[in-house]
N, C-alpha and C positions, 0 to 999 in steps of 0.2 A: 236605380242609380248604382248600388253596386256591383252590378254585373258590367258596367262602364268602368269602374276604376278595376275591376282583372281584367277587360279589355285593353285597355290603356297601359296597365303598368305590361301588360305581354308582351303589347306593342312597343313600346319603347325599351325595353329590355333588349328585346332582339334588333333594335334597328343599334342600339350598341354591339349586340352580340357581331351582327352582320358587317359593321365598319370594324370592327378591332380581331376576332378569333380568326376569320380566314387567311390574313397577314400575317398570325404570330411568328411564324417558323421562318415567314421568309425576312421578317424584321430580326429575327435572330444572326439567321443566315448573313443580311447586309452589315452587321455588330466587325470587327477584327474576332472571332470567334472561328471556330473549326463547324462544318455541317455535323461533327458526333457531338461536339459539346452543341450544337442549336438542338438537336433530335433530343439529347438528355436533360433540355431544359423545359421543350417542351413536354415531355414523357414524364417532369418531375413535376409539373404542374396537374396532372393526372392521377400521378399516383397518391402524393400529399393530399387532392382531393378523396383517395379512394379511402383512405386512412380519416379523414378529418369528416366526411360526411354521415358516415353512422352515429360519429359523437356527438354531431349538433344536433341529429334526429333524437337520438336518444332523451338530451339536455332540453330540447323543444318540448318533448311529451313527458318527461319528467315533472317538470317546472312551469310547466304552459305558458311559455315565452315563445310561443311560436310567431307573430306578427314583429316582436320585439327584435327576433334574431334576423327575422327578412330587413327591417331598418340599418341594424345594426350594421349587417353585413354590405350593406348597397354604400354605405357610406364612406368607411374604412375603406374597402375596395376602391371606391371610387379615387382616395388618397395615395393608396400602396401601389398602383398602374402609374400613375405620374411617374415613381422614380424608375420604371421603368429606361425614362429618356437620360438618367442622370448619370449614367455607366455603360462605361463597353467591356466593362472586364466582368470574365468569366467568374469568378468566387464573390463577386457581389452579385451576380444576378442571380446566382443561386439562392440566397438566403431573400433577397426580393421577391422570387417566384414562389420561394414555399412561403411568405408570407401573405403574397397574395391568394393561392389558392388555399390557405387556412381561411382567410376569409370568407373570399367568395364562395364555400363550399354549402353555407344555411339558406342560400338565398332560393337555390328553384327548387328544392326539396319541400322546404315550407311553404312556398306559393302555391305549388299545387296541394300541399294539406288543408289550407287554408280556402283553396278555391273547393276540394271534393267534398271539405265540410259542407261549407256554403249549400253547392247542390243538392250533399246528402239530407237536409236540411225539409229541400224543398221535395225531397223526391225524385230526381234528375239529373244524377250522376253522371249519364252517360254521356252528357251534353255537355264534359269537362274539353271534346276536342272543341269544340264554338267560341271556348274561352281560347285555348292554343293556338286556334287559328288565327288568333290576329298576330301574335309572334310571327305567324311566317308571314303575313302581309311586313309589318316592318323588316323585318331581313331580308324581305324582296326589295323594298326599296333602298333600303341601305346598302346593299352587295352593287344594284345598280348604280348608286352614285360612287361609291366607293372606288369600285374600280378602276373609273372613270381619270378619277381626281386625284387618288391615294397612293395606287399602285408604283408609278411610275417613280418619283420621288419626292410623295409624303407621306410616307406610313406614318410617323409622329403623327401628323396630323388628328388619323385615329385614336389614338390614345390617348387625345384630348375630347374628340366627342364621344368615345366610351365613359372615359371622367365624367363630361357630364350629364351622359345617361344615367350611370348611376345616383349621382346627387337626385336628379331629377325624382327617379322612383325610390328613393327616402323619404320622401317629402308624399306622395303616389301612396305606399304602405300604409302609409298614417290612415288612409282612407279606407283600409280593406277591412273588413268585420273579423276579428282574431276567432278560436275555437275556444272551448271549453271541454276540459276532459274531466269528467265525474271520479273516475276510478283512480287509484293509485299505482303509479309507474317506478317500477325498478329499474338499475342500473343493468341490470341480468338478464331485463326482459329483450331487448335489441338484441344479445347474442344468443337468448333462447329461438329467439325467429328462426334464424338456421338452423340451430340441433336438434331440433323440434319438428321440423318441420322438410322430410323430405322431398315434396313438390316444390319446395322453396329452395334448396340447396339443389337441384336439376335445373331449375328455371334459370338461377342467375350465373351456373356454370354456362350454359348455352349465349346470357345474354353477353358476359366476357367475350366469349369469342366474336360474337358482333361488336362489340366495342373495341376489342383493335383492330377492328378495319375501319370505324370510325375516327377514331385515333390518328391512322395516316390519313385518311381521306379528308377532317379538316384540317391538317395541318400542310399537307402535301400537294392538293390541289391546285393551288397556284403555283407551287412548282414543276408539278408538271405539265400545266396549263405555258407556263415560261421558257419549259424544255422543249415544246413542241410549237414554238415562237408566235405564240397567242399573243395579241394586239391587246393593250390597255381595255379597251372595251367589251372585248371578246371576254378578259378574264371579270369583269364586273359583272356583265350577265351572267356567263355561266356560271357563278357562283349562284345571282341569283336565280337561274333555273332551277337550282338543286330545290329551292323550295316550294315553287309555282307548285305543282300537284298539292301540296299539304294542304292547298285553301278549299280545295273544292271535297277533296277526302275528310278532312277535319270535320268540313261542315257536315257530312251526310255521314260521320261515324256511327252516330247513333245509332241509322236505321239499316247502316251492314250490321252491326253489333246483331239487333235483334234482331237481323232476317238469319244472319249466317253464324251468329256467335262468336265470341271472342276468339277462341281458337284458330277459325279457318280465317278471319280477319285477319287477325296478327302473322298466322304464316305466311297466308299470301302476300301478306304488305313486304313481309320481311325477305321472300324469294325474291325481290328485284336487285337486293345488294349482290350478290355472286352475280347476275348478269351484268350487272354495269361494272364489276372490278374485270370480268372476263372482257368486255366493250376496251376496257380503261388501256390494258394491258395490248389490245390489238391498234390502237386508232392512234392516228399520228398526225390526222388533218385537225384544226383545233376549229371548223366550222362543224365539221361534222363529231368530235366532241362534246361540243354548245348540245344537243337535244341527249345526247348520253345521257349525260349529268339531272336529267328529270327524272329518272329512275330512283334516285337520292330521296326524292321528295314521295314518294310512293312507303317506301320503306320506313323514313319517319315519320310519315304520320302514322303506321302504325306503334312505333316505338313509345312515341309521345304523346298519345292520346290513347288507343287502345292498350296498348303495355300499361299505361298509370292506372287504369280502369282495372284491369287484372289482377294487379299486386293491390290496390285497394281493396279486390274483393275477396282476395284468398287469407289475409291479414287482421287481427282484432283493428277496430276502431279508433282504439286508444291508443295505440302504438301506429296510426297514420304517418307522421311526419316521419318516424324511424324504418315504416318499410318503405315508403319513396324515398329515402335517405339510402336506402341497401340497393333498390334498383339503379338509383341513380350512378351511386358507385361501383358498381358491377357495369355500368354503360358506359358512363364515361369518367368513371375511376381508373379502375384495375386493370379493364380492358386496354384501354387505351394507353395508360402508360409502358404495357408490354409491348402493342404494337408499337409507339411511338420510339421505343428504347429499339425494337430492331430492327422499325425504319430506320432510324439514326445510323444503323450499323451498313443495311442492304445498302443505302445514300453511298456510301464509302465507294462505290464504283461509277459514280454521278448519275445512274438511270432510274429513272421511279418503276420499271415495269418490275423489278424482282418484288417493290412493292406492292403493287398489285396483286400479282400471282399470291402472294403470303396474302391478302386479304379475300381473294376468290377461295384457297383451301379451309382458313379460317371461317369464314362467312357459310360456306357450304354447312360444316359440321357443326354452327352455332344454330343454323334453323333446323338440323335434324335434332338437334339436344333440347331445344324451346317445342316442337312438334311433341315430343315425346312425353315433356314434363306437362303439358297441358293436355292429354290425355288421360293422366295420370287426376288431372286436378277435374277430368270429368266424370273419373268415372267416382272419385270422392263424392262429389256431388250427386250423384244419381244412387250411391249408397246410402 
């Protein structure tokens, strides 16, 4: 039964994620707001996360409030997105975005400490994508409806059933078996992670660079899915394409893991972003777009299932929540608010391809910098 309620809460998580994150930019955009002030709004919702997630991590393993912080935070968030609708002016919505992604920052950090407990528990760690993958089954359905219904004009709409996804999985956590950490956690020890640990400072310099191309690519794909005069349903699938792959990869992580190992897994998953930003950048027809955008889902499932499995295994136990708190923000913290801050800037000439190109150069040198650090972390291992 508990393996049903982290199915469930994944699921419904992402079928929020999937109605409300792929609009944010363009709901910005539609605001009396400038596309640099929508880019720096979105880019500040990123970066506020990159700053505010190592401190929940830290405060979760400190304290062992980790189930408590996934509540806490699903609820509050659930709250602070509403007043999203209440303002079109730019210096209040700043102080609403960085309060919502102060929030929303404990929430998928913890779930997944909560869920590799669980496994680790039983032995079966690896079987953390089986859990993820029903995430991307919700965001396939929710991108499809979404599109459909949303795009056209009712973004609001979104951001009422994000609202209450979230209430919803408050209520969800309640159900999920919290951890237990025996040993005693210092404030020092989260940023000993880094200074300590040089496979660990290569690893999430590499992972940055793929997370500004994350960065624009959820924020920017329906605009340029719009720029190249994509049909309302055109852009609801292809958002939902981007996941399709994750279901069938997630489910069979396990057994790439231990045919080919983490390392050649995760590169290889990770080598489809630079082909699809190079696709992005050449393609103009938005049918033949629609099967690009699979590539997406290739790539995350190794990010989000394989990458979680990694940083769990290179990391003490006890300081769980605080290193998927460090990858996370390194992925879609730090990374993404740099990309997003110069998409906002590249925007200024109205074309998303210079954006692209900045996520093909980026994206190249982040899978040779993750190549490298997991080399590094094998031959530790064979020492």
């Amino acid at each position: 039964m508990i393996r049903f309620w982290f199915k469930l809460f994944y699921a419904i998580k992402f079928v929020g994620v999937g109605m409300f994150a792929p609009y944010v930019a363009m709901y910005f955009i539609r605001k009396d707001i400038t596309n640099l002030q929508a880019g720096s709004l979105v880019a500040l919702v990123s970066f506020v996360g990159f700053v505010a997630q190592p401190i929940w991590g830290i405060i979760s393993d400190k304290y062992n409030v980790t189930r408590l912080l996934v509540t806490i935070s699903c609820w509050t968030t659930s709250v602070i997105v509403l007043t999203y609708t209440l303002t079109d002016k730019f210096e209040y919505l700043i102080i609403i975005v960085t309060l919502f992604s102060i929030m929303r920052s404990p929430l998928h950090a913890n779930v997944a400490a909560l869920a590799l407990h669980h496994l680790d528990l039983k032995g079966v760690r690896e079987e953390y994508g089986k859990f993820r993958m029903w995430g991307s089954i919700g965001f396939i359905i929710a991108t499809i409806i979404s599109g459909g219904f949303f795009f056209e004009d009712n973004l609001t709409t979104a951001i009422y059933v994000f609202s209450g996804c979230l209430i919803l999985l408050g209520f969800i956590s309640l159900k999920l078996p919290d951890r237990g950490i025996s040993s005693t956690v210092q404030w020092r020890d989260s940023i000993a992670l880094i200074t300590n640990s040089q496979l660990l400072r290569i690893f999430l310099l590499g992972i940055i660079c793929v997370g500004i191309t994350l960065g624009i690519a959820d924020q920017y794909l329906v605009v340029y899915l719009d720029e190249i005069n994509a049909s309302a349903w055109i852009v609801g699938l292809t958002v939902a394409i981007t996941a399709f792959p994750e279901i069938p990869i997630m489910s069979y992580a396990e057994k790439f893991i231990r045919k080919w190992g983490l390392r050649i897994t995760y590169v290889v998953g990770l080598s489809a972003l630079p082909i699809r930003w190079l696709l992005n950048m050449l393609v103009t027809d938005p049918n033949i777009a629609l099967p690009v955008q699979a590539l997406h889902g290739i790539a995350m499932s190794a990010l989000l299932a394989v990458g979680t499995i990694f940083v769990d295994n290179i990391l003490p136990k006890r300081l769980r929540a605080s290193g998927q708190a460090l990858y996370l923000s390194s992925l879609y913290g730090l990374g993404p608010s740099i990309g997003l801050f110069l998409g906002g800037l590249l925007m200024s000439n109205g074309s998303t391809k210079p954006l692209w190109a900045l996520s093909l150069v980026s994206g190249i040198i982040g899978c040779y910098v993750i190549n490298n650090a997991m080399k590094i972390g094998n031959r530790q291992t064979l020492e």
